[in-house]
DRENVOSE-796121 format. One record per residue (C-alpha): residue in one letter; x, y negated, z negated. Coordinates in pm, 1 decimal, m for minus. Each point is the difference from the previous one (the first is absolute). Layout:
<atoms>
ATOM rotor     east    north       up
ATOM     A        X        Y        Z
...
</atoms>
This chain:
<atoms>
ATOM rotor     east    north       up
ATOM     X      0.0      0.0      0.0
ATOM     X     79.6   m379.4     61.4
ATOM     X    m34.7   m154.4   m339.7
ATOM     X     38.8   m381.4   m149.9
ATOM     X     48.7    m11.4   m337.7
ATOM     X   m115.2   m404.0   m109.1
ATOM     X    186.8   m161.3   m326.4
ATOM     X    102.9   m358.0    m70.5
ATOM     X    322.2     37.9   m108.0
ATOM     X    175.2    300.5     92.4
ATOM     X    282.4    m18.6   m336.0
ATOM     X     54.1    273.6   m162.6
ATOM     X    124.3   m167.4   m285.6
ATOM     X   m361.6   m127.1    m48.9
ATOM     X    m80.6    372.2   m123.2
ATOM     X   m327.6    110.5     30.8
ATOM     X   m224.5    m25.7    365.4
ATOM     X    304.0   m162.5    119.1
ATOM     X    219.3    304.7    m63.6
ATOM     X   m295.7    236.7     40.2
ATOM     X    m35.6    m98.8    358.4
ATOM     X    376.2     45.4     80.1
ATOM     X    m42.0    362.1   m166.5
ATOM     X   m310.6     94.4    175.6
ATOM     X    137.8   m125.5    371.6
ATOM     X    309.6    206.9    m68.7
ATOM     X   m239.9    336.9   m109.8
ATOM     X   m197.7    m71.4    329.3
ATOM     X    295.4    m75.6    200.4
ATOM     X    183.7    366.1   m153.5
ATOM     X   m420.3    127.9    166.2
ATOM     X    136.5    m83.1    282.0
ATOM     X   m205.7   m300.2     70.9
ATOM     X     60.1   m304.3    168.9
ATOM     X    m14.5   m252.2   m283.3
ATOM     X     39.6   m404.9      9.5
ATOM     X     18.8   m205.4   m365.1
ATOM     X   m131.9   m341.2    104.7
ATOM     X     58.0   m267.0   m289.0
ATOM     X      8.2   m361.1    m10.8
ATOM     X    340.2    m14.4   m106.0
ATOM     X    253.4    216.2   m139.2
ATOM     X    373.3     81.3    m91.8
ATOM     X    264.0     71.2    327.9
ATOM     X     91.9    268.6   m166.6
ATOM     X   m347.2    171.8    m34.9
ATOM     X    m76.0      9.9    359.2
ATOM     X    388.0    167.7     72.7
ATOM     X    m97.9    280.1   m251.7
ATOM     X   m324.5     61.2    180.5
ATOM     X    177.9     78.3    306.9
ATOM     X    233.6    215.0   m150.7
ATOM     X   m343.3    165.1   m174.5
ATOM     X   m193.0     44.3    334.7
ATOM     X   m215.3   m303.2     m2.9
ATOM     X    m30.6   m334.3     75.5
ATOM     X      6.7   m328.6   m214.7
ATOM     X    m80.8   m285.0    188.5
ATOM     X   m113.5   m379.3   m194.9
ATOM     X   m226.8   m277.8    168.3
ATOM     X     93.4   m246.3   m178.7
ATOM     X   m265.2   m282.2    m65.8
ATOM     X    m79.5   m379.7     m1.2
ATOM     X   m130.0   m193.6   m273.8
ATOM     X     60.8   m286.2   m297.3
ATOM     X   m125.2    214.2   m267.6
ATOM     X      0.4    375.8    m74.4
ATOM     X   m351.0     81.9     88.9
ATOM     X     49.4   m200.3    283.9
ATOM     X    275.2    244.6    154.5
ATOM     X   m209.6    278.3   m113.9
ATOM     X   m292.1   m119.2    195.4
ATOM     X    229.7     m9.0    309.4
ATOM     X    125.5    341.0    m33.0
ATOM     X   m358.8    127.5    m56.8
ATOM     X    m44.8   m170.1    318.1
ATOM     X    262.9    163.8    178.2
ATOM     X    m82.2    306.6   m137.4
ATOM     X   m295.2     20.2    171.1
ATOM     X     69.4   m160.6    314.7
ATOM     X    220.0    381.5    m62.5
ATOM     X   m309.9    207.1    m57.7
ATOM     X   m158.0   m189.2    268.5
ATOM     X    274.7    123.2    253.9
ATOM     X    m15.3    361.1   m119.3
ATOM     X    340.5     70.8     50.6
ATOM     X    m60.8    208.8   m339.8
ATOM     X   m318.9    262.4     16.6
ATOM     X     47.4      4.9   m357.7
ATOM     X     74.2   m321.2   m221.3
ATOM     X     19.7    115.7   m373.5
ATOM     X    m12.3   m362.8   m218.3
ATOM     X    138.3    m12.6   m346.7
ATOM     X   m183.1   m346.4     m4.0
ATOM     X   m328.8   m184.8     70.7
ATOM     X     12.3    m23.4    419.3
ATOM     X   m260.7   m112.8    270.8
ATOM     X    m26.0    318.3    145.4
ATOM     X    209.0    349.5    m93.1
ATOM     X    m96.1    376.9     34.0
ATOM     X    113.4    104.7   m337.2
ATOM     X     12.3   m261.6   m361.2
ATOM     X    195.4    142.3   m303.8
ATOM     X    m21.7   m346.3   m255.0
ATOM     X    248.0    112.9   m228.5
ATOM     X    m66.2   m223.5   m286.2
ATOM     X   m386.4     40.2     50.2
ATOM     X   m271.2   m166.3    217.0
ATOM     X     81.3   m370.7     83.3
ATOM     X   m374.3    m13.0   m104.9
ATOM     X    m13.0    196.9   m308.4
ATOM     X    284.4   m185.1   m120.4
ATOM     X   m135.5   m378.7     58.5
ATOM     X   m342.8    119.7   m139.4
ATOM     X    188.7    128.1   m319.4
ATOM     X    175.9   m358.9     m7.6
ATOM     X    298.7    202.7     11.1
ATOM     X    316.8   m256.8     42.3
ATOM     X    354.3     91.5   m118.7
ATOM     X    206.6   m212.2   m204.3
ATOM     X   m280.6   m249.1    m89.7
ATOM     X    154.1   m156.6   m261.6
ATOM     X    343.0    m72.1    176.9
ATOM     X   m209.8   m168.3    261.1
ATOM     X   m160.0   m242.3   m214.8
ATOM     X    297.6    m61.6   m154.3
ATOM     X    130.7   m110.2    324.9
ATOM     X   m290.8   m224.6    159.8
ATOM     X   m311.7     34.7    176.4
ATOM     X    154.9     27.1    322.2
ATOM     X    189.4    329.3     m5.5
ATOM     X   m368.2    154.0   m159.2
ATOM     X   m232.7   m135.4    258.7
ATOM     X    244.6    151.1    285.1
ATOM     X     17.0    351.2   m186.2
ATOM     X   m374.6    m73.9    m31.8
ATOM     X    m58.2    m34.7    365.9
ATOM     X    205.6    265.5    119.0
ATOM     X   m220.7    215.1   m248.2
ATOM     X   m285.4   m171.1    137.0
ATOM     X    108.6     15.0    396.4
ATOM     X     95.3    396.0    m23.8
ATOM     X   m297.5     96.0   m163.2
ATOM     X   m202.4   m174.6    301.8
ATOM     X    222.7    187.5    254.6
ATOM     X    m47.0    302.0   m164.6
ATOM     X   m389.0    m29.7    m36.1
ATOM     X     25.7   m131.0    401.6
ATOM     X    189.4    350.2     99.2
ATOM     X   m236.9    206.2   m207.2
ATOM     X   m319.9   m128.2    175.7
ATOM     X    153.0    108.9    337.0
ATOM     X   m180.4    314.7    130.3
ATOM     X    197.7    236.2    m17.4
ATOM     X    178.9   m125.4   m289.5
ATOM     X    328.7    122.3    m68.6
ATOM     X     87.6    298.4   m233.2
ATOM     X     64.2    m78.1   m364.4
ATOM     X    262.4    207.4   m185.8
ATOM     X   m110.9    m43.9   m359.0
ATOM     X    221.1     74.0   m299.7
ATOM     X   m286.1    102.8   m191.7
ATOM     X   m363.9     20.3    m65.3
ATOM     X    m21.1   m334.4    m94.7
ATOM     X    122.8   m161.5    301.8
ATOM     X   m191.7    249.2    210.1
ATOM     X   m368.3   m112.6   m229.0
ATOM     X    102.1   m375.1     39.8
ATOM     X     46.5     26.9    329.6
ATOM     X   m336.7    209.7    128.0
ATOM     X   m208.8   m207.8   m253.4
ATOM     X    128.2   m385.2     65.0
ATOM     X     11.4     82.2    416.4
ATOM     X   m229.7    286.9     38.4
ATOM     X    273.5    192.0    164.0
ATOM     X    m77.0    353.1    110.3
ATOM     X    112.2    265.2   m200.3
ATOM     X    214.2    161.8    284.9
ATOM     X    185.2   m304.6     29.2
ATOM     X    195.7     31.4   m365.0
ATOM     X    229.0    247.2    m78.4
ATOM     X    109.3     48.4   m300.7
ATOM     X    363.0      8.4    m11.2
ATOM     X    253.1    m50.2   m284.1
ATOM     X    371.3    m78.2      1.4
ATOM     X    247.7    243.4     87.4
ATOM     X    301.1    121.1   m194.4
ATOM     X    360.6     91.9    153.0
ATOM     X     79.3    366.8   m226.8
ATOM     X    313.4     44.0    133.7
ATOM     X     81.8   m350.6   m191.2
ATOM     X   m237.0     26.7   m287.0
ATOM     X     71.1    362.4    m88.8
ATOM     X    109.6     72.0   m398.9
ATOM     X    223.1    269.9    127.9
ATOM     X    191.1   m287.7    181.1
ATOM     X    113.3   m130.4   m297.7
ATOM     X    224.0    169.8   m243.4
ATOM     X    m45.3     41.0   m359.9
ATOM     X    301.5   m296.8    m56.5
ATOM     X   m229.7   m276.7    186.9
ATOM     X   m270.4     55.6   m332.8
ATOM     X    275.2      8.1   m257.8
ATOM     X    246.4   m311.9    199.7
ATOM     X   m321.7   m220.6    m41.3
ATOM     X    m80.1     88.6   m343.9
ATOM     X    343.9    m69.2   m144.9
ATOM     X     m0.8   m318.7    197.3
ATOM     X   m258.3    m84.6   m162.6
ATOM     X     28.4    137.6   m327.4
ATOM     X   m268.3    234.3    m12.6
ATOM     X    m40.7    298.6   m164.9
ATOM     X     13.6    319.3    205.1
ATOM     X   m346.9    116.6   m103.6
ATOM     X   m131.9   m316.7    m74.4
ATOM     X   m359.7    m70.3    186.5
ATOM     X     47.9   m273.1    290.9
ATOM     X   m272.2   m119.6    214.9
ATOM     X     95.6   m204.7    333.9
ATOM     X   m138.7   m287.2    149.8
ATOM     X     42.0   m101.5    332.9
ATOM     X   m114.9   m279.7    176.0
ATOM     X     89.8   m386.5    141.9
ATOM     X   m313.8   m188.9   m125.8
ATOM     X     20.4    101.7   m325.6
ATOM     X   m327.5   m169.1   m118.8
ATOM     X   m240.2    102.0    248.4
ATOM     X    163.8    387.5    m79.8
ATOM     X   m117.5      4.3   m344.5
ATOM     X    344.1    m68.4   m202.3
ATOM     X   m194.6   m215.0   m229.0
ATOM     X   m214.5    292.9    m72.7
ATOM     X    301.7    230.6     m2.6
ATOM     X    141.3   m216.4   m316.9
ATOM     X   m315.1     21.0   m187.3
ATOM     X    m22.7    378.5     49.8
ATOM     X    350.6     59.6    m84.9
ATOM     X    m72.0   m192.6   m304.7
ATOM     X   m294.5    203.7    m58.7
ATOM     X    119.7    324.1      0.8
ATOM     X     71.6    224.3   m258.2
ATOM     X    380.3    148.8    108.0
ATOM     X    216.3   m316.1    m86.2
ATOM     X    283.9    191.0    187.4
ATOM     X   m139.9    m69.2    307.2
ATOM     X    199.2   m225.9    260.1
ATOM     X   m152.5   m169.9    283.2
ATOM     X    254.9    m67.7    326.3
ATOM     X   m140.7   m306.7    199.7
ATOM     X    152.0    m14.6    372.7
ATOM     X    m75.6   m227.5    251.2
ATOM     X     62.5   m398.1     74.4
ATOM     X   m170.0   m237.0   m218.8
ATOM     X     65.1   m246.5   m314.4
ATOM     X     62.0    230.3   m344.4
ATOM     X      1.7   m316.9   m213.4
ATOM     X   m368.9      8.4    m61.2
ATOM     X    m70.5    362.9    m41.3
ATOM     X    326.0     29.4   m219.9
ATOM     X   m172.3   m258.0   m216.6
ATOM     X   m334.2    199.1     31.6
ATOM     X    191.4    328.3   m102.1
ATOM     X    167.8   m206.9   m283.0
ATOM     X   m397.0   m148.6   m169.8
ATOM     X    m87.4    398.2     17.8
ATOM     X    343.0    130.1   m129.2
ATOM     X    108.2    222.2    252.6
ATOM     X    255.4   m236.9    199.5
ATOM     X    278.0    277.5   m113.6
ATOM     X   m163.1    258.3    201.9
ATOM     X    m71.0   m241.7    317.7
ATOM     X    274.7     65.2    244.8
ATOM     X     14.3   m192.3    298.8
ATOM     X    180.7    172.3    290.5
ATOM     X    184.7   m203.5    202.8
ATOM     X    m78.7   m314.1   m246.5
ATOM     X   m298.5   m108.1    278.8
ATOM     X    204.3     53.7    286.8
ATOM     X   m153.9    331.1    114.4
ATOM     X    278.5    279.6     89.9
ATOM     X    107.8    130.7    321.5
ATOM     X    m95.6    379.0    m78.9
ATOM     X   m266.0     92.4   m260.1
ATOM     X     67.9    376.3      1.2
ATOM     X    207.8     40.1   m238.6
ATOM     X   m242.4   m187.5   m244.6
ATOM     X   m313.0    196.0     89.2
ATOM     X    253.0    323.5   m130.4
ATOM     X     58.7   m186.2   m340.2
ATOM     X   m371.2    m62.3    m80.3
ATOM     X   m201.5    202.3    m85.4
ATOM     X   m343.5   m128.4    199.0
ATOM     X   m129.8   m309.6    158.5
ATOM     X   m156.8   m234.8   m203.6
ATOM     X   m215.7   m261.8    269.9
ATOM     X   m276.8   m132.7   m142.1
ATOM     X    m93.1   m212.0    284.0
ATOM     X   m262.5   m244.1     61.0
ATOM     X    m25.0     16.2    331.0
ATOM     X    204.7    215.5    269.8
ATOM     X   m102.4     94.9    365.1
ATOM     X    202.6    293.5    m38.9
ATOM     X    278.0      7.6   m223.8
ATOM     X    299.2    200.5    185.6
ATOM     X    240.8     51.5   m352.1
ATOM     X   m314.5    135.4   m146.1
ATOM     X     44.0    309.4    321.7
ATOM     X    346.4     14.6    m30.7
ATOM     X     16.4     72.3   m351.9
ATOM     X   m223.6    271.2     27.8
ATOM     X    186.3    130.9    312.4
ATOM     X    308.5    m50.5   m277.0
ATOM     X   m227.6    240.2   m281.7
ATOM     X    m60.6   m292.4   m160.6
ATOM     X   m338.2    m13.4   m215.7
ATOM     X   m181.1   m348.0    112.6
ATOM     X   m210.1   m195.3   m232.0
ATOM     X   m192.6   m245.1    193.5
ATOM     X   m321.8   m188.2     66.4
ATOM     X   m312.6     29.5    201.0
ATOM     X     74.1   m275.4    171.5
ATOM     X    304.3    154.0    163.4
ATOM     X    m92.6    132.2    301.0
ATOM     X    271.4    245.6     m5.5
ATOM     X   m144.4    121.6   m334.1
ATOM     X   m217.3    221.9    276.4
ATOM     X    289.5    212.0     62.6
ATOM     X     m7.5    144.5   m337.7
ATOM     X   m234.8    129.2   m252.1
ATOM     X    m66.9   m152.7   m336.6
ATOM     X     79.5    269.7   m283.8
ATOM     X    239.4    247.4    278.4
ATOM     X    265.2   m251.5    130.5
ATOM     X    m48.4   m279.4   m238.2
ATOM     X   m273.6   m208.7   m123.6
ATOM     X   m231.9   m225.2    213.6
ATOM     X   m143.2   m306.2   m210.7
ATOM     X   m153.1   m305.5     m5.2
ATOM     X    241.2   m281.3     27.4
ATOM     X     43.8   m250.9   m302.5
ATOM     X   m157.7    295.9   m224.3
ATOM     X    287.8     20.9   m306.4
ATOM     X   m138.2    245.5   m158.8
ATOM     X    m50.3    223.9    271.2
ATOM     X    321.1    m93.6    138.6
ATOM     X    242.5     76.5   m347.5
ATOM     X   m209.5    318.7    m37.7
ATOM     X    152.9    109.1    338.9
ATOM     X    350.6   m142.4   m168.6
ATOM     X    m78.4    229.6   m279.5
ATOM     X    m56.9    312.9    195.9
ATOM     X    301.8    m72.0    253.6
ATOM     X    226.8     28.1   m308.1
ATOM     X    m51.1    335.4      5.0
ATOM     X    254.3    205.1     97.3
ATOM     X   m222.4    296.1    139.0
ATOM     X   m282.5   m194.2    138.5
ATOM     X    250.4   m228.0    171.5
ATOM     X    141.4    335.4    158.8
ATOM     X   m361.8    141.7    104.0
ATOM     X    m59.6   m307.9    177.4
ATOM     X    311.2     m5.3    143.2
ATOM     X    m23.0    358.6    171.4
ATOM     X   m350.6   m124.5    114.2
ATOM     X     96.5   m318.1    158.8
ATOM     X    334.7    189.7    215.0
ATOM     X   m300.3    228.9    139.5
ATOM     X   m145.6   m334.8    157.3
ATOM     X    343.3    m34.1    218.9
ATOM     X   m121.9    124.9    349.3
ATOM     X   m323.1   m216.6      1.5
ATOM     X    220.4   m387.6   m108.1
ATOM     X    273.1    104.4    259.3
ATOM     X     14.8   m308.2    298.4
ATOM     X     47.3    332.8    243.3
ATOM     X   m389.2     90.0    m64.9
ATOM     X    m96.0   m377.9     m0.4
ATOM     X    156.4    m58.8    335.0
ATOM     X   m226.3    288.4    166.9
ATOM     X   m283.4   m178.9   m161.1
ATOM     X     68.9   m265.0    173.8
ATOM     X    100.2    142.4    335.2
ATOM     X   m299.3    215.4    m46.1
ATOM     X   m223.0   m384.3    m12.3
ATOM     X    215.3    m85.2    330.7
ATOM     X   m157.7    281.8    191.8
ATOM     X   m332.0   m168.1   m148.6
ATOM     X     55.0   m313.5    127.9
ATOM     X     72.2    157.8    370.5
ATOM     X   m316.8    220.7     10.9
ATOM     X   m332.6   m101.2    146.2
ATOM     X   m144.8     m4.0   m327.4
ATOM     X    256.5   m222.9   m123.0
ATOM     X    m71.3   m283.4    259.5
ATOM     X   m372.0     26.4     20.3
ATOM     X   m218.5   m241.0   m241.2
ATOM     X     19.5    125.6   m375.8
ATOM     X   m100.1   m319.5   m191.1
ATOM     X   m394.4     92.3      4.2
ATOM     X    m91.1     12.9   m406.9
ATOM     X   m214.1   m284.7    m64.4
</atoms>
């Protein structure tokens, strides 16, 4: 197949879609497909590892005094691009005019405005009205786009990270059902694979950081540290009944405040941060010192450490509001919970600190390997391709009322 794969800034540095999209071109490319990255703008050095990878990487560019202005021309050029159908299949990571297949990776443009979602609100105000009314009309200008592409007929496919995507997305368009495929992240086990990683990685971190060789650690990973429930994480470390038990934060961010948090509720000596808000280059080595993941998010699409520390045999205590918390079930491979619940959440502390039902849960979540890998995710998708080409998949489908 003939495939465009549509992101704004094709950086792997940026992490996440960004680096997902470089990944997934590369799987499709190793498929033997013919497979174009098409990005605003990106590093030199991106698009000469593509080549060597068995893809292209080429960037538009754009025109424009402000930020959303340049994104509005590359939405433009991108489909001028669809237009030309130089790609039977355009797969966009973003809000487009037109595309054949639409994977929002941080959730709906919609969903998210409706929710009055906006990071960083408080360092915006901080800084002036300005900066906030342009992330505002970004927000604002995607979420029209997006509603705009949906109402086509046939509207594209949406890959959904979990059931609440998919439910937000058939209710608030009236989307047909065989339009929305439910489709979490994918994991690479060759990388995240326990036996990988020898013994010495769990007992090098531990003595780094002074910690006991049987003492209980939880992890927490994540950049936005607010919005992922480390707030919540503090209170239920203080709440729980093992006083041995040391959480590892990892991830960029400020510690100053949650240091002082961890201080008011006594626990600051067993708050480590990892990387002292810098985020580290390889988090392996600390999903073999903990013991399980402690996220108790408040709101994640899909959160991909939560999948690769159970691909890792790491127990995951999360929330509801994860939608990776799908991939697991609450009691087997961890606990499911509802987020900002303390009680709930340092009961789950409490029964992590066990060494034998930490190891039960840990031989249940390795058994969940096959189904997380990003080798069983990529013939999902190729699998929505062949949907796309089919009869069925360019015939009307937007008929609920």
């Amino acid at each position: 197949m003939k495939i465009a794969l549509a992101i704004q800034n094709a950086d792997r540095r940026r992490g996440g879609a960004e680096a997902y999209t470089l990944d997934l071109a590369r799987a499709l490319a190793t498929r033997g497909h013919q497979v174009t990255v098409v990005a605003e703008e990106g590093p030199a050095a991106v698009a000469q590892s593509a080549r060597d990878s068995g893809f292209q990487c080429i960037y538009l560019g754009s025109k424009g005094a402000t930020r959303w202005g340049r994104l509005q021309n590359f939405l433009h050029r991108m489909h001028e691009l669809y237009n030309n159908r130089s790609y039977p299949i355009l797969h966009a990571m973003l809000p487009l005019h037109r595309c054949d297949v639409y994977q929002p990776h941080s959730g709906l443009a919609s969903e998210m405005l409706a929710a009055g979602h906006l990071k960083h609100v408080h360092w915006l105000r901080q800084r002036g009205s300005w900066l906030t009314n342009q992330i505002h009309a970004k927000r604002r200008g995607l979420a029209k786009i997006e509603k705009q592409m949906l109402s086509h007929d046939p509207p594209p496919y949406i890959l959904c990270f979990s059931t609440m995507m998919r439910d937000f997305a058939r209710d608030h368009f009236s989307l047909h059902e065989g339009r929305l495929v439910l489709l979490m992240n994918g994991i690479d086990l060759a990388r995240f694979d326990p036996a990988s990683l020898p013994q010495k990685s769990r007992t090098a971190v531990r003595e780094e950081w002074h910690l006991a060789p049987n003492q209980p650690v939880a992890l927490f990973v994540g950049n936005n540290w607010k919005l992922k429930g480390l707030p919540e994480a503090l209170a239920a470390l203080a709440a729980c009944d093992n006083k041995k038990l040391a959480l590892m934060v990892v991830g960029k961010g400020n510690p100053q405040p949650f240091r002082k948090q961890a201080a008011a509720l006594g626990v600051a000596e067993r708050l480590l941060f990892i990387g002292n808000g810098q985020g580290v280059a390889d988090p392996r080595p600390l999903y073999a010192a903990a013991d399980f993941l402690f996220l108790p998010t408040r709101k994640d699409t899909c959160s991909l450490v939560a999948l690769e520390a159970l691909a890792m045999g790491l127990p995951v205590i999360t929330t509801r509001q994860n939608g990776a918390s799908e991939a697991l079930t609450d009691g087997v491979h961890g606990y499911v919970l509802d987020r900002g619940n303390t009680p709930a959440l340092a009961a789950a502390l409490n029964a992590l600190c066990d060494p034998a039902r930490r190891h039960e849960m840990s031989q249940a979540a390795l058994t969940l390997r096959s189904a997380l890998s990003f080798e069983h995710h990529v013939s999902r998708i190729e699998s929505v391709y062949a949907s796309v080409l089919s009869p069925a998949g360019r015939s009307p489908q937007r008929l609920l009322a």
